[in-house]
C-alpha positions as CSV (number, residue, x, y, z in Angstrom):
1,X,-12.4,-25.3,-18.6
2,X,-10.0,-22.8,-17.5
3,X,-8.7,-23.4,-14.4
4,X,-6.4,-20.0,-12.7
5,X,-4.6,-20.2,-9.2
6,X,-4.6,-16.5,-7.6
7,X,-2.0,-15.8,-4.6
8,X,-3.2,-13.5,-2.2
9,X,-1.6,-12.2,0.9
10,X,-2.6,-10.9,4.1
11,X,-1.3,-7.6,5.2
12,X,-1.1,-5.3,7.6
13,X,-4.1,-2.3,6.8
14,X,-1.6,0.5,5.0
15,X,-3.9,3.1,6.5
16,X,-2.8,2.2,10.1
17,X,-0.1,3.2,12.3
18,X,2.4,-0.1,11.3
19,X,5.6,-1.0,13.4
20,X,8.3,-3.5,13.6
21,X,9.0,-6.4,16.2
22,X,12.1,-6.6,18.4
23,X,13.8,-9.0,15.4
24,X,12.8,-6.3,12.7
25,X,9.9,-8.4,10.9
26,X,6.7,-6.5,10.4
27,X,4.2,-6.1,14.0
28,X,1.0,-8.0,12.4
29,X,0.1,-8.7,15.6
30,X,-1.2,-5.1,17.3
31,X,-2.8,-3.8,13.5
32,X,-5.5,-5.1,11.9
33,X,-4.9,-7.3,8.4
34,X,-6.6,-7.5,5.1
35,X,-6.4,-8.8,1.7
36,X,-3.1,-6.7,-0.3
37,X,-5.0,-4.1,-2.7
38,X,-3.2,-5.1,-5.4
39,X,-3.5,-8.8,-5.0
40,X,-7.6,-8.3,-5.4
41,X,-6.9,-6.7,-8.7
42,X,-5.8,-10.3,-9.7
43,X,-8.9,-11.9,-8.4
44,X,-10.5,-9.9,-10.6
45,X,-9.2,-10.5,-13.7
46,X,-9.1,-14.1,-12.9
47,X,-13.0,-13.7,-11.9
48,X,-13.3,-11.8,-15.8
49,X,-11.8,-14.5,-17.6
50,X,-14.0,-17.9,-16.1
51,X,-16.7,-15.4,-16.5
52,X,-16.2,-14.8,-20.0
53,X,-16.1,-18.4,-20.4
54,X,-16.2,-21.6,-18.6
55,X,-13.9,-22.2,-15.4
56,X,-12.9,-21.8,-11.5
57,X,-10.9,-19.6,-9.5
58,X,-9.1,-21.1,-6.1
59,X,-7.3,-18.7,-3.9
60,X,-4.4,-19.1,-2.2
61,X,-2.3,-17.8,0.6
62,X,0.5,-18.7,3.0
63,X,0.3,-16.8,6.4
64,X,-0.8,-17.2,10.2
65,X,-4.7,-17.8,11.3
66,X,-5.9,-14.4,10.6
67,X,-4.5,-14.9,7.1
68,X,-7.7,-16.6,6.4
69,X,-9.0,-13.8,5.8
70,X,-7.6,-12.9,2.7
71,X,-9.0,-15.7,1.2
72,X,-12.5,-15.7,3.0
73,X,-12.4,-12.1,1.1
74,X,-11.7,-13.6,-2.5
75,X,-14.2,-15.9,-1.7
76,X,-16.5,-13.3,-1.5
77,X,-15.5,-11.2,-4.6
78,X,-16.6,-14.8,-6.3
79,X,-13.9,-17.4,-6.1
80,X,-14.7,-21.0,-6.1
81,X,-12.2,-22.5,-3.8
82,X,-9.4,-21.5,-1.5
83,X,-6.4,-23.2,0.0
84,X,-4.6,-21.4,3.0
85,X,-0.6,-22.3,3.7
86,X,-0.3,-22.0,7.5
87,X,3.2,-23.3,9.8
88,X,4.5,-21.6,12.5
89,X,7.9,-22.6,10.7
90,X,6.7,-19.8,7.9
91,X,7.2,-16.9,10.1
92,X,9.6,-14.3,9.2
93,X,10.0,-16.0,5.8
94,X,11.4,-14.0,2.9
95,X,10.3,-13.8,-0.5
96,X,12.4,-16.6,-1.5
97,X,11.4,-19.2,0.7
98,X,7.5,-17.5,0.2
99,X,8.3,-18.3,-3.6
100,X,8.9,-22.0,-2.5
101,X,5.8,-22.6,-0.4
102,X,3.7,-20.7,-2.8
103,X,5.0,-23.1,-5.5
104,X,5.0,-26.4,-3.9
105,X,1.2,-25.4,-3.1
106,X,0.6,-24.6,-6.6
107,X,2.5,-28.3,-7.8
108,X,-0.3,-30.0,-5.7
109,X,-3.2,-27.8,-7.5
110,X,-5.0,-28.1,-10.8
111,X,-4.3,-25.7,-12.7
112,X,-4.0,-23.7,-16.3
113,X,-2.6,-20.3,-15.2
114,X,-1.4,-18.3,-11.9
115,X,-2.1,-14.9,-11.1
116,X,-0.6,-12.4,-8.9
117,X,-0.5,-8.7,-8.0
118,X,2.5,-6.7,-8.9
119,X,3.6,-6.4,-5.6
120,X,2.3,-7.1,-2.2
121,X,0.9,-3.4,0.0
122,X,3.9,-4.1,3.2
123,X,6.9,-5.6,1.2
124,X,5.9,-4.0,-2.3
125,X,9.3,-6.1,-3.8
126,X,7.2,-7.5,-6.9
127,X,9.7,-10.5,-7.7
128,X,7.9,-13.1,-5.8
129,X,5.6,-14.4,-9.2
130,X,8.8,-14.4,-11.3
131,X,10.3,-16.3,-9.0
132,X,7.6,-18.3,-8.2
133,X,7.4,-19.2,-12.1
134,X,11.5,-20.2,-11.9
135,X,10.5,-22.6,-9.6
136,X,7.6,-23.9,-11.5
137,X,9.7,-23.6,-15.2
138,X,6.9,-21.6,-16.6
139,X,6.8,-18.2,-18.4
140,X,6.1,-15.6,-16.5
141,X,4.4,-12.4,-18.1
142,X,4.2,-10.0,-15.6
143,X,2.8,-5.7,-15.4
144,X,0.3,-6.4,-17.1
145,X,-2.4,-3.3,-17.9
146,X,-4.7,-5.3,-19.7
147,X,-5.5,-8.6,-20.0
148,X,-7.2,-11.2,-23.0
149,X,-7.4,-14.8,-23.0
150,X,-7.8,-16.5,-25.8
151,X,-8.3,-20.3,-24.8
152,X,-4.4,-21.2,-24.0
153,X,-2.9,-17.8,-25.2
154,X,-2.3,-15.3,-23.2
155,X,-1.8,-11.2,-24.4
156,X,-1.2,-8.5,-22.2
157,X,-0.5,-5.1,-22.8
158,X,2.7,-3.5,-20.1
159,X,2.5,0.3,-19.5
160,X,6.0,1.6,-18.8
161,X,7.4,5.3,-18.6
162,X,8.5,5.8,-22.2
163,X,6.8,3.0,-24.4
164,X,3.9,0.0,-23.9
165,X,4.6,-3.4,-24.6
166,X,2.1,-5.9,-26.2
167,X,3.1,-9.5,-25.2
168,X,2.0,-12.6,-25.8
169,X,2.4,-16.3,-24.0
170,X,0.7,-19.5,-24.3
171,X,0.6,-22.6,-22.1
172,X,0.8,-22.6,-18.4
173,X,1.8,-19.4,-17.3
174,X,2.2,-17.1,-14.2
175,X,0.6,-13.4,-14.9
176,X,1.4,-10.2,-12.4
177,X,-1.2,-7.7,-13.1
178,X,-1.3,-4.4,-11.8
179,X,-3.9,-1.6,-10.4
180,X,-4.8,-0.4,-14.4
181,X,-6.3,-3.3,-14.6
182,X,-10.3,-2.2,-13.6
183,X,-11.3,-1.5,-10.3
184,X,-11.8,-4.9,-8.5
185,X,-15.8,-5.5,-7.3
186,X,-16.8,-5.2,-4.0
187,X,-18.4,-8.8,-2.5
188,X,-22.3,-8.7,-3.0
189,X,-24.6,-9.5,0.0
190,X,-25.3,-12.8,-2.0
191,X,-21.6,-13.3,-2.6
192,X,-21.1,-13.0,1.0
193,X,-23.7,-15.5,1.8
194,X,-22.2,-18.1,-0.9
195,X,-18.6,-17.7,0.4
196,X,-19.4,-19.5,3.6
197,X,-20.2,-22.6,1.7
198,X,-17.5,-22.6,-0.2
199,X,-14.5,-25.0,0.3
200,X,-10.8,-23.8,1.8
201,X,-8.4,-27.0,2.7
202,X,-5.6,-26.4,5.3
203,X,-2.4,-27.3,4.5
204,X,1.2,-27.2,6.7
205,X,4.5,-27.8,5.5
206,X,4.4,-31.4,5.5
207,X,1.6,-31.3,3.4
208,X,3.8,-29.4,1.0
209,X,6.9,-32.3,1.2
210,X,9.5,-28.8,3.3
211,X,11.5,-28.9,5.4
212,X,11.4,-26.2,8.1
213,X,14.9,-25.6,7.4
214,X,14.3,-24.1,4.2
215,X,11.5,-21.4,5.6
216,X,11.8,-19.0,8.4
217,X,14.1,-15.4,9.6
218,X,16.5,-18.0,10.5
219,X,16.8,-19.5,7.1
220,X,16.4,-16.2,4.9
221,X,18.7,-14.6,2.0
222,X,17.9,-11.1,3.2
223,X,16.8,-9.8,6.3
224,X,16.1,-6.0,7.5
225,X,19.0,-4.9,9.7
226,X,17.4,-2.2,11.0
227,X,14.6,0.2,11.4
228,X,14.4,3.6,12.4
229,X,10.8,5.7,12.8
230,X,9.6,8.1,10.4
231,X,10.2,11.4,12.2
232,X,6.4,13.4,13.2
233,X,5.9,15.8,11.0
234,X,6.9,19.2,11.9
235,X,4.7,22.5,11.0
236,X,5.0,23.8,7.8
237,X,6.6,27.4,7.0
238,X,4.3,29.9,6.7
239,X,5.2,33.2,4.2
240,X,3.8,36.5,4.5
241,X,3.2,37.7,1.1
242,X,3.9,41.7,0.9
243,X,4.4,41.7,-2.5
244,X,7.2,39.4,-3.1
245,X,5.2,36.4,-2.5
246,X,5.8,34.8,-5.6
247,X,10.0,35.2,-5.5
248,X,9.8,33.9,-1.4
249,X,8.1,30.6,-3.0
250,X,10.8,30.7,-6.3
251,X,13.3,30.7,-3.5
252,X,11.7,28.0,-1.5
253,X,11.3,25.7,-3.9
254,X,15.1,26.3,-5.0
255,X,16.4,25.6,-2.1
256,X,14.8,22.2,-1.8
257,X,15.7,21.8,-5.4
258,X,12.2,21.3,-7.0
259,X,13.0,24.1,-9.5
């Protein structure tokens, strides 16, 4: 039985108007939330391998009360299991000390492989499953395209700008995939249904054996300085063509430097 541990995280909705706090952290208090885009990609390769053989699926994810929705979602799409990472000491963590929850959660879980997104929709930094692997001294094959399991071995194709890259891992191992994967499925009325029954355990920092020193805006490596709003939009320039059209827009886009 193949047994994968997916990492989700809840986001602010990319489609609404997002802000910062006073101390520079991301306002996910005043916008609605949602599971990343990219991280359901994951559940659904995870989903595609059990399905093509035997094996579970639990979801996790480290966030406030409303975080619970991201997993309630993978639920849904057809996980088995969840497991949601909640301290109020977590706030305003960075993606070093998210690394470290995420693998002291994964430490306490059965498991054969992780899987993430390439990136999360709000921070979009991408290094939280290699470091996440560091921590747990596994290979981490990450970009991946496509995906084939092959009882413990692992190949993945990785699309870049100038070449693709077939690799190949075996073992326990943490997989990033990315949105070239397959569009993920949309939870079934029946999936819905099934999702309520499903189990999701509650865990806190003590569970996990941290110390609220190590997690937190006080504690992190980086924080954000400062923010500054995008300026409105202004109306565009309209040309009058009167013949020289054509040499007004040559001009235009010189001057911007796109030609």
């Amino acid at each position: 039985m193949t047994k994968i541990v997916v990492a989700v995280k809840y986001v602010p909705d990319a489609t609404a108007d997002r802000t910062f706090d006073a101390d520079n952290t991301v306002d996910r208090e005043n916008v609605d939330g949602l599971l990343s885009e990219l991280d359901e990609y994951a559940v659904e390769q995870a989903l595609q391998v059990v399905e093509a053989g035997d094996g579970e699926v639990t979801v996790l994810t480290v966030g406030p009360a409303d975080a619970s929705d991201a997993v309630r979602k993978a639920l849904q799409m057809g996980a088995d299991a969840g497991v949601h990472v909640e301290d109020d000491a977590i706030a305003g963590s960075d993606a070093f000390a998210t690394s470290l929850v995420l693998a002291k959660a994964i430490e306490k879980l059965d498991y054969d492989m992780v899987f993430f997104g390439m990136g999360s929709t709000d921070a979009g930094m991408g290094v939280v499953p290699t470091l996440v692997a560091e921590r747990l001294g596994l290979p981490a094959i990450t970009f991946a395209s496509e995906i084939s399991v092959d009882g413990d071995t692992v190949k993945i194709r990785r699309d870049g700008d100038a070449a693709t890259h077939q690799i190949e891992a075996t073992g326990k191992l943490v997989v990033s995939v990315t949105d070239q994967t397959g569009e993920a499925r949309y939870p079934s009325f029946k999936g819905i249904m099934a999702a309520k029954k499903k189990p999701v355990e509650e865990w806190s920092l003590a569970d996990l054996g941290i110390d609220a020193a190590e997690v937190g805006l006080d504690n992190a490596w980086t924080k954000v300085e400062s923010t500054t709003p995008r300026p409105p939009r202004t109306a565009g320039e309209i040309v009058t063509d009167e013949g020289d059209g054509g040499t007004k827009l040559v001009e235009f886009l010189a001057s911007k430097k796109f030609v």
